[in-house]
Structures are given as structure tokens and as C-alpha cells.
N, C-alpha and C positions, 0 to 999 in steps of 0.2 A: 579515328578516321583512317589510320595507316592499316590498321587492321583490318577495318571493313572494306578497306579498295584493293586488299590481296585477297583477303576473301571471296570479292566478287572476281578476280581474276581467274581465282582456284576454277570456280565455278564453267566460268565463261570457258577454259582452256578442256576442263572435264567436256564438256559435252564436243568438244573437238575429236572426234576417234583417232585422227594422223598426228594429236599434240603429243602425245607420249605422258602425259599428267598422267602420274600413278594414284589409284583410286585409293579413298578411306583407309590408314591403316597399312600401307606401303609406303614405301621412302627409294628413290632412285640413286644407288650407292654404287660403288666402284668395286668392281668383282672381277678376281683376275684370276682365279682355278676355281674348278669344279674337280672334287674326292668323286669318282667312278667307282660305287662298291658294288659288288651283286646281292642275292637274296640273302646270303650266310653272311653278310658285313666283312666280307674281305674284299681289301684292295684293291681295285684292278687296272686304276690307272689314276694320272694326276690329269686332266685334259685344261688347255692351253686357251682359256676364253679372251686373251688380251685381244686387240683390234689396233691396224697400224695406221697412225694419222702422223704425217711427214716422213719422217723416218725413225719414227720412235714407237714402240707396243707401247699403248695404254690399256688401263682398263679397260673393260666394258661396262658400260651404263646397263644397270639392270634393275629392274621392281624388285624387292624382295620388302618381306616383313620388317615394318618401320625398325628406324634403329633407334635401340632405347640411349635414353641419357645417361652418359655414364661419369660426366666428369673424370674426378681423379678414381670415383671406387672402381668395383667389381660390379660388370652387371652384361650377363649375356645376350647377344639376341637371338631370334627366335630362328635359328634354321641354317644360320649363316653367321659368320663374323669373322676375324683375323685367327691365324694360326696360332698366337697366344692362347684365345679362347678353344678354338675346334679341336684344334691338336697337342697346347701344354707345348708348343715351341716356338719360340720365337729369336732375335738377336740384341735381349736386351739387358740380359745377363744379369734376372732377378727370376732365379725357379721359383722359389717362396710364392711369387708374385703369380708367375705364369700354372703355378700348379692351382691355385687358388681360383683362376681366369677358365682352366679346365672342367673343374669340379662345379663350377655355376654354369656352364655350358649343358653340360654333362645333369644335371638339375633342371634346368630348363626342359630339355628334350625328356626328360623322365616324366617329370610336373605335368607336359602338357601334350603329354599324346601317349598314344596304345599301342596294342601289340598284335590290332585287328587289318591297319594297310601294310602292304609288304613295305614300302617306303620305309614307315617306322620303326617298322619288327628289323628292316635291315641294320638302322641306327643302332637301335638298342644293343644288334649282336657287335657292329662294328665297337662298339665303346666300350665292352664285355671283354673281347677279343684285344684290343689295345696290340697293334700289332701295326701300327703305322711309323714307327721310329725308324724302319728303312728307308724312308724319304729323305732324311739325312746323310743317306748315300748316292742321293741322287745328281746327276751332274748340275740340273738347273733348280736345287735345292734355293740357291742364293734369288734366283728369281721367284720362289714361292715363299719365303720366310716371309712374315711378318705381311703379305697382304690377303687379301679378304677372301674365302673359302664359300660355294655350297657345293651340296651335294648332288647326284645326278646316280640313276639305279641302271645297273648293265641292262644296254638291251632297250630299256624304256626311253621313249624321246619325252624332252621337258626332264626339268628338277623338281628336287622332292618337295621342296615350300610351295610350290603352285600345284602340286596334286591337290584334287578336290579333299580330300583327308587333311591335309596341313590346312588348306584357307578356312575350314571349319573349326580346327583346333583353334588358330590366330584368332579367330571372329571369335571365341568365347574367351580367348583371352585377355582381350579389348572390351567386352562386355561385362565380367568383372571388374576390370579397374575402372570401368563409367560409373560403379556405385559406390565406389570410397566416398569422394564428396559431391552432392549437388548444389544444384542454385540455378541461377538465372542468366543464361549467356549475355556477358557485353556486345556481341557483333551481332549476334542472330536476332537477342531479343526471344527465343526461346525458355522453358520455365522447368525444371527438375531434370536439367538436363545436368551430366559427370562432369564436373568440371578439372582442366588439367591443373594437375602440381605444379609440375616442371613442362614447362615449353618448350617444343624441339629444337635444336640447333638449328644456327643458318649458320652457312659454308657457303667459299667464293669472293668474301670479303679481302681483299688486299690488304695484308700484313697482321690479318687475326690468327687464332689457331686454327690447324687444319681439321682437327675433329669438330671445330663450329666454334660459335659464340654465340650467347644469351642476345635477343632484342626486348624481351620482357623476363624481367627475371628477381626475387627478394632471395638475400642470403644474410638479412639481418631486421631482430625484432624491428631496430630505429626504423626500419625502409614501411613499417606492415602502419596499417591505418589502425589507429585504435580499438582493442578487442577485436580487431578481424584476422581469421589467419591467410597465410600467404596467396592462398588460394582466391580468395576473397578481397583481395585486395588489388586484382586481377581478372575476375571472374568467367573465364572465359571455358567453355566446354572442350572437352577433345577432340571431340571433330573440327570445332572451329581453329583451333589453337593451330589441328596438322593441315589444316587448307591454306590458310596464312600462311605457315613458316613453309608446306610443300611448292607455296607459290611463288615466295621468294627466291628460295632454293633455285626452283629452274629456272628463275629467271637469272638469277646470280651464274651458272653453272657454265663449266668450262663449255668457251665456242659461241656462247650466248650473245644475238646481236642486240638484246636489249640491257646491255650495261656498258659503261666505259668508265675507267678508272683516271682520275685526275690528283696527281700528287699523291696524296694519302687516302684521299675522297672515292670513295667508289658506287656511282652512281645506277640507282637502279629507276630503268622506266617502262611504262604500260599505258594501254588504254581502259578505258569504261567498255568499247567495242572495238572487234576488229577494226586494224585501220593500214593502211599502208607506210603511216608513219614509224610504226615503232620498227619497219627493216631498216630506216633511212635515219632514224633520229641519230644514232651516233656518229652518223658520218658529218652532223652540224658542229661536234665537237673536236672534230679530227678530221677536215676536209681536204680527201684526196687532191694535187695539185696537178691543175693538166699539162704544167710542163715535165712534171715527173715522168722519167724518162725510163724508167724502170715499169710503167706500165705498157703492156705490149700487147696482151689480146683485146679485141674486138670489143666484147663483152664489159671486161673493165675499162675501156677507153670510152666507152656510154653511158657508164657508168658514173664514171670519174665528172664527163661533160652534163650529164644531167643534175649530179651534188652541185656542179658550178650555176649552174643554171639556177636551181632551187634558190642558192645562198643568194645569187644577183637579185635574184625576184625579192625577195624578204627582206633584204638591205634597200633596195631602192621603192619597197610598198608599191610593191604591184600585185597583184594576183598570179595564186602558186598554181590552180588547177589544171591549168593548158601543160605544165610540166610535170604532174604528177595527178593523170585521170582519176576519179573518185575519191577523191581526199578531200573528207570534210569536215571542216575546220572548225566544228561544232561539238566534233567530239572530247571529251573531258580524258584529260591526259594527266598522268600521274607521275613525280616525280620524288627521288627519293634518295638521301644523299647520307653515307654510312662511312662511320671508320672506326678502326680496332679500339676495342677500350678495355686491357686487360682480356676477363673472359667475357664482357658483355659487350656491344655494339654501342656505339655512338652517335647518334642523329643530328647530321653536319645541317640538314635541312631536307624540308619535305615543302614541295610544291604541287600544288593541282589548279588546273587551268583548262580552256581552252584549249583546244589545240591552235587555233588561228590567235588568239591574245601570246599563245608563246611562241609562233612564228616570227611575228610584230617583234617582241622581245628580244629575238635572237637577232631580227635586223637591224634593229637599233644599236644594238650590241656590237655588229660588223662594220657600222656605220660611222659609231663611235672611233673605231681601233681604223676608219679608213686614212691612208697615209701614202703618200708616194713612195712608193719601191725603191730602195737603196739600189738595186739587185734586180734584174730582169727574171731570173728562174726564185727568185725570193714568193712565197706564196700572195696571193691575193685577200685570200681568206687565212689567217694563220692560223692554227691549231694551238689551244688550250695549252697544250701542255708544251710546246715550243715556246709561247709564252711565260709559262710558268717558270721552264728554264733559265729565260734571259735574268730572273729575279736569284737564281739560285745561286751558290760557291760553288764556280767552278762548272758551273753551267750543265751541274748531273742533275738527274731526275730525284736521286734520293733526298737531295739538300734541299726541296722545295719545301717548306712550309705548311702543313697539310691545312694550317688554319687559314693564308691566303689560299690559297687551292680552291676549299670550299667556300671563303667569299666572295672569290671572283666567277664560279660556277653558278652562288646564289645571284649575284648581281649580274648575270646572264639570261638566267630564266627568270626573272623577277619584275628586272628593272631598277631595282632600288640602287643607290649608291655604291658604286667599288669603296672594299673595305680600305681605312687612311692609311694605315700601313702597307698599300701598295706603292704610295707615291714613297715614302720613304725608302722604300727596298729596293726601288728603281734606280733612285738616286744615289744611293749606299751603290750599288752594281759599277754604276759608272765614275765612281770617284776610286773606287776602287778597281778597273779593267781600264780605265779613262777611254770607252770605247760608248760612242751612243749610235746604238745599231739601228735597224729597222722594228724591230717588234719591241727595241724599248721605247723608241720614239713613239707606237703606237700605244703601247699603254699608259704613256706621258699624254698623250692627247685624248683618249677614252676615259683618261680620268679627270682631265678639266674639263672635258665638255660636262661630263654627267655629273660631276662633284659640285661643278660653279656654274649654275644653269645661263646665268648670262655672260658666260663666255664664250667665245667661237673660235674656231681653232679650224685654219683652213686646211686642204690635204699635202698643197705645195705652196712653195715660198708666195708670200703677201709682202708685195714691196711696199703697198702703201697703209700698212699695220704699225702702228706708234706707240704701241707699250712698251714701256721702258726693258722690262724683262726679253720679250724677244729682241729689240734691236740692241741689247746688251749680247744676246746668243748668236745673232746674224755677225755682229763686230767679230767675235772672237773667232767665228770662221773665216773670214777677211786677213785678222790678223794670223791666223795660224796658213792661210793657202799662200800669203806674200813670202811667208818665212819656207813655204816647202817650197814654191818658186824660184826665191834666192839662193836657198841652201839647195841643192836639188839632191836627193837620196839619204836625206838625212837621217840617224834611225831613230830620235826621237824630236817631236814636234810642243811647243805650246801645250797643247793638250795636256799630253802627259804628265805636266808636272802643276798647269794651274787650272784645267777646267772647273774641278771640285770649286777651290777657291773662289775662282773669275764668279762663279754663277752665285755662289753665299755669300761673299765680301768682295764685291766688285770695286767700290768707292778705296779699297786695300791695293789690288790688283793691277786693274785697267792701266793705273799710268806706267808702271814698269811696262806695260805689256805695249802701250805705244811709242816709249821711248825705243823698245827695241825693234818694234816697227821700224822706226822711221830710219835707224840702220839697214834693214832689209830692202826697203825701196829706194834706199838711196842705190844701197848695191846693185840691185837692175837698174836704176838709170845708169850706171858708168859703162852698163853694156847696150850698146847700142841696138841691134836686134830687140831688147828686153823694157826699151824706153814705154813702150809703148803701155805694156804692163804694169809700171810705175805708175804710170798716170792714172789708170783704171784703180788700181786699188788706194791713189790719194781720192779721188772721187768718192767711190766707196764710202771708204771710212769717214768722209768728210760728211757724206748724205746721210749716214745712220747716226753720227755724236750729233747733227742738227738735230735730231729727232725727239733728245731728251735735255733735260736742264742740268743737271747734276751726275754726277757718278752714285749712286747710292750706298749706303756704307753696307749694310744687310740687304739680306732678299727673304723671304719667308719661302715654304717648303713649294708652295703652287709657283711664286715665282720663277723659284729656280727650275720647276718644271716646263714652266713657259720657256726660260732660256734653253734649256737643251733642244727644243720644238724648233725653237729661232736657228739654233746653229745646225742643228742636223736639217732640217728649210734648207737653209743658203749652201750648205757642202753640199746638199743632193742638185743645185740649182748649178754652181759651178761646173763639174760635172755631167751634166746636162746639157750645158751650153756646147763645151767641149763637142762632145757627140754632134750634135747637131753640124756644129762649123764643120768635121768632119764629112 
């Protein structure tokens, strides 16, 4: 199914003339010199194809003859490759190796072309000739080592692989290896058609190799289905195999707005048809904030206010199309969720849907995580990966989990349950920073609602809510705002040293924690200005221990999640009040 929805994408992008989808038997690779020889195969320049985006030369994106799979061997492509191959130099300080990478370059171009287009006959003389080792004189040597070379004939506009001579040579080259093996394509459904050995690389995967990684791939008898060979166990034709992995490819490819990467996860999406969603889908994962103040033109401030717009509609089940004309929500959207494994890929999860059933999905999802702002410039919508962070050590991106990552992305687009080990990791976070911020308190509450369907979990404090769990989280804010009252600048609080505790073994806790209360409010009554305070918070505390029978000796893991919900409730309500009197 993965296969046949890039393969229809292949298709659908092919007949786009402005997509740039390179046709049958091309591969869109990273090309950063063109060898300028004339007809006699001498050198005439190195010409500078890189392109500046930010302030950095990169490659250029260029069609050139598919690049073969070369793993760890030896194996040239057809007209183009690294200075290892083209030239026999490189900076990796294995001649053996690179002479070896030459001589199958050098084979190739012999094997499969003549000495009837100038293009060719120039090849032949330059590789005769071996007179390019002056480049190693060259001042911007360092910037041509080691990256990817063609050729280009003095005088002639276009390179020699796109001369009508080179696409006919490639086309019987490709037409040979379609009869090694046949059989019956898996995607097509086609009948004696060549079927591929090796499948091409995908590249663009977050934390794979950069030469690619395997998504279909056998490197041991145990993997092959009985008496079949590897081929066969696979069965997919050439063309099919380079339509899929060319569609991923671009889809994957640097700049690409239809992927976003989460944690280790790197998600790839499309449609069945054009649709306006897939510019916008990533921004439902990373939603621009409109108090971000770092946004200044025009264009992105529309921008920005339309993604808010979209997300409001689709959290509160309204209809999206008055904010986004011609979007329709009928269309079949595909979803597809990848991470390094070694040299083959991963498949964290694959989803296809509706596009308006994963609308619905994503609102619920923002609905779930809705919470009252700590923080006024705090987002409305938070972003995936801000979230993911609250979960990490040390609050870096690298330390995220890639297996929560991808449960909380499936449990996004799905609906199904956030995975268990999010509550714990939450929790772990905050017994360990003793800090329960906004976006934990949000995924503390997205995960009781959706985890335990009959629980409710409101966005701001519920004074008149009587689960033991929150009005045990509500107390401990009480008692820890009396003690920063009393003590005023203290630098550590309650918190810090019993939160974990208070919220897992409360029935342990609690009474220390009111004995020392009742020193704190004693001390604001002796001051007079502060009486009043006193009185408030013996109330308080006096309304919320009416609320339950017992102190309880344990709390189980949702509990204790309720209690964090309860205390970060009542510190944002505090707080709140504050302002307001103000």
C-alpha cells in the first residue's frame, strides 16, 4: 500500500511540467562542478555549478543518470559521480581504493558509449590524456574534492549526459538490466516485466546515511520466502521500484514542505490529488505563534494568522473552508512516518485517511493538550516538538525518545491512545526539575482525557472538582504559595524537595507539610498588614482537606497525573487573581 501511494504520487507529480520529478531512469542528485573539456579531451576549466541559499553555496539539484546502488562496493554511474570515481581523487586517504573507483568509472564510459558523438569521443580522449592532476593546484581544490562532477563540452550549451547520444546510450542500458529477472510487478500488476534486485536509496531521512537507506531490502537467505530469490520475494519491476523511491526522494528532499521531522521520526506526507493541504500540513505540527515577534513581514503575519485560524476551526469542529478556499476534505491523504535503522529505514507508522477525518484528529488532539497559559506569549497551539522537549534531559532535542516521538505523532493523526510511557516520562521530568510547566501540564491532561475516556479534565482551575488526586495538587499549591508569602524571596520552596513525594505517597507527606504550614501562617498573622492573608489561606486549606476522607498512602501513575493538573490549576489561579486586583 506504501508503495502503490508513491507510486501514484510518482505519476501525479510526472505529468506536472513546473514539479521538477525527473522522468524514468534519472535521479535528482547534488552536483557541484561541471569538467569543461573541448573536443581533444583537454581541460579547460572547472565551472562553479553550486547555487547560494542563505549565505551558504550548495549544490545544485540536477537530473542526471539514476545513481546506482553502490553500498560499501565499487560501482560507477553513468556520466557523473564524485571526484573519487571521475578523477581517482579524493580526501580519503585510500588510493587502492580510489584507483579501483577510477578504473570502473573509466569502464563504464568505455562499456557504453562510442566514438561516433563529439561528447563521447571527447571523454575517451580526456581519460587517454589523464592530464587532470593540476587541479590539485588549484586554489579552490578543497571545495571540488570529494563532491559530485559532470561534464559540460567547450562552446556547447547543456552537459554531455543530456545530449541526445548519452539519453540513448542510458536507455539501452536500462533496457538490458530489465531482462536479468522477470515476473509480475507488485504495484502495477503488470506481467514479464524486469524486475528490480536492489532498490534505490531514500535520502533526507534524519539521522540515516547520507548516501540513503534501504525501505525494501533482503541481505540474508533467513529474510527470502522459501525457494524464492530475493527478487521475488519483493517482486517489484524497475520502473516501479524508481517511481516510489524517486517519489519519496523529492518528497523527502532538502526545503521540502511536505515533511517535518519529530524527535527521531521523520514524517513524510501527500495526497491522492492535488490539494492545498500538503503546503500547510506541516505548519499543524509546528504552528507558527502570533505573538512571535520575530515575524515582521506582511506575508508571514497572514500567514501565521491563517495557521491560527485553520487550528481554532479544527479544535473547536467548525468548518475549515471559509479559511482555506477549495479544500476538500474528501481527499485521501497519506501519511508516513520513517527512522534510521542501521542501512535500512524504519516504519514508525503509516497512516492514510481522509483528509477532513484527519483534520477532526488533529482537533481533538489540540483540544485534548487545551490548558490555560502559564505565560501570555506561551503558544496557544504548541508545537510537537516543544513538547517532546518538556519530556527530554535537559530539555534538548536530541534526548527525546524517538519511540515517544513517534507515538505521540501516531496518536495525533490516528486518534488512538497516547503511548503509557508518556505519563511516566512526564512525571520522571518533574520530580526530577521539580518544575510543572505549561506544556507538561498539557500533556498531563491530553493524556487523561484520551487514556481514561471518562475523565474530564477542565482547561482552568474547578473549584468544585472532588477527586482526591487534584484537591491533594490544589493543597500543595496553598501550602507552598503560604510559605513563599511568609518567607518572601526564598530560593527554594515545598516544591523542590517534596512534590515527587506529596503527589506518590501523600498519606507519607502531607502532615509534615501542614505542620509546617501552620508555622507559615502563623508568621503572617504576627504581621499585621499580612493578617488578612492568613486567614485566606487557613480557609483554603481548610475547603480542599473537607473535600476528601483520608490522606492516601500511594497514588497510581494517572493520579499522580491528576495531581500535577490540580497544582499547576491553583498556581495559575493565584496568579491570576493577582493580575486582575491589579
Amino acid at each position: 500500500m506504501i508503495l502503490q501511494a508513491l507510486n501514484g504520487y510518482y505519476h501525479r507529480m510526472l505529468d506536472d511540467p513546473n514539479s521538477g520529478m525527473p522522468p524514468y531512469g534519472t535521479s535528482i542528485e547534488n552536483i557541484s562542478f561541471a569538467l569543461v573539456i573541448n573536443q581533444e579531451g583537454e581541460l579547460q576549466d572547472v565551472e562553479d555549478l553550486r547555487v547560494v541559499e542563505g549565505k551558504k553555496l550548495r549544490p545544485r539539484k540536477m537530473a542526471v543518470p539514476a545513481a546506482e546502488k553502490k553500498a560499501s562496493g565499487i560501482k560507477a554511474n553513468f556520466l557523473w559521480d564524485s571526484t573519487s570515481y571521475v578523477l581517482g581523487l579524493d580526501s580519503k586517504g585510500n588510493q587502492d581504493r580510489t584507483d579501483k573507483c577510477l578504473k570502473s568509472f573509466i569502464k563504464c564510459v568505455n562499456d557504453n558509449t562510442n566514438s561516433t558523438d563529439l561528447g563521447f569521443n571527447a571523454l575517451h580522449m580526456f581519460f587517454e590524456n589523464k592530464k587532470w592532476r593540476d587541479l590539485l593546484d588549484r586554489n579552490d581544490w578543497k571545495n571540488i574534492c570529494d563532491t559530485n562532477l559532470v561534464f559540460r563540452l567547450d562552446g556547447v550549451a547543456g552537459f554531455i549526459h543530456d545530449r541526445p547520444a548519452a539519453r540513448l546510450a542510458w536507455k539501452n542500458v536500462l533496457k538490458h538490466r530489465d531482462v536479468e529477472l522477470t515476473g509480475q510487478c507488485l504495484l502495477t500488476g503488470e506481467k514479464s516485466m524486469g524486475l528490480a534486485r536492489l532498490h534505490p536509496s531514500i535520502k533526507g531521512v534524519l539521522g540515516s546515511q547520507s548516501s540513503g537507506a534501504s525501505i525494501v531490502s533482503f541481505n540474508k537467505g533467513s529474510f527470502e520466502s522459501y525457494g524464492k530469490e530475493q527478487s521475488y520475494n519483493s517482486p517489484v519491476s524497475n520502473e516501479a521500484a524508481f517511481n516510489y523511491s524517486t517519489a519519496l526522494n523529492y518528497i523527502l528532499a532538502h526545503g521540502s514542505q511536505q515533511k517535518i521531522t519529530i524527535g527521531g521520526t521523520t514524517i513524510a506526507f501527500w495526497a491522492e490529488c492535488a490539494s492545498p493541504a500538503e503546503d500547510f500540513f506541516a505548519d499543524l505540527f509546528d504552528p507558527p505563534s502570533v505573538t512571535d515577534k520575530k515575524i515582521t513581514s506582511e506575508d508571514d503575519q497572514q500567514t501565521t494568522q491563517k495557521i491560527h485560524s485553520l487550528l481554532t476551526a479544527v479544535r473547536d469542529g467548525k468548518r475549515v473552508e471559509d479559511i482555506v478556499p477549495n479544500l476538500d476534505e474528501s481527499v485521501q491523504f497519506y501519511l508516513l512516518g520513517l527512522a534510521p535503522n542501521a542501512a535500512r529505514l524504519s516504519i514508525r507508522f503509516w497512516e492514510t485517511n481522509s483528509l477532513g477525518n484527519l483534520l477532526k484528529k488533529i482537533g481533538r488532539y489540540f483540544d485534548d493538550l487545551s490548558i490555560v497559559r502559564q505565560f501570555d506569549n506561551e503558544p496557544e497551539f504548541p508545537p510537537m516538538w516543544r513538547l517532546l522537549c518538556q519530556t527530554a534531559t535537559l530539555g534538548k532535542s536530541e534526548n527525546i525518545s524517538p519511540v515517544l516521538a513517534g507515538g505521540l505523532a501516531r496518536a495525533m493523526l490516528t486518534g488512538t491512545p497516547y503511548p503509557q510511557s508518556l505519563l511516566a516520562t512526564v512525571l520522571g521530568r518533574i520530580r526530577a526539575e521539580h518544575d510543572v510547566t505549561y506544556f507538561r501540564a498539557a500533556l498531563l491532561k491530553a493524556f487523561l482525557v484520551r487514556n481514561n475516556e471518562q475523565m474530564e479534565v477542565s482547561m482552568s482551575l474547578d473549584p468544585q472538582r472532588k477527586d482526591s488526586p487534584y484537591l491533594l495538587g490544589r493543597l500543595f499549591a496553598v501550602l507552598e504559595k503560604a510559605q513563599e508569602d511568609a518567607i518572601p524571596g526564598t530560593s527554594a520552596t515545598i516544591k523542590d524537595r517534596y512534590i515527587g513525594s506529596a503527589s506518590a505517597t501523600p498519606g507519607l507527606v502531607f502532615h509534615v507539610l501542614l505542620k509546617n504550614s501552620a508555622n507559615h501562617i502563623a508568621k503572617l498573622r504576627k504581621d499585621t498588614e499580612r493578617t488578612g492573608q492568613a486567614i485566606h489561606y487557613e480557609r483554603m486549606i481548610q475547603e480542599i482537606v473537607d473535600g476528601f476522607d483520608i490522606f492516601p498512602k500511594t497514588q497510581t501513575a494517572e493520579q499522580q497525573g491528576l495531581f500535577m493538573v490540580g497544582y499547576y490549576h491553583q498556581r495559575k489561579a493565584f496568579f491570576t487573581k493577582k493580575n486582575q486586583e491589579v
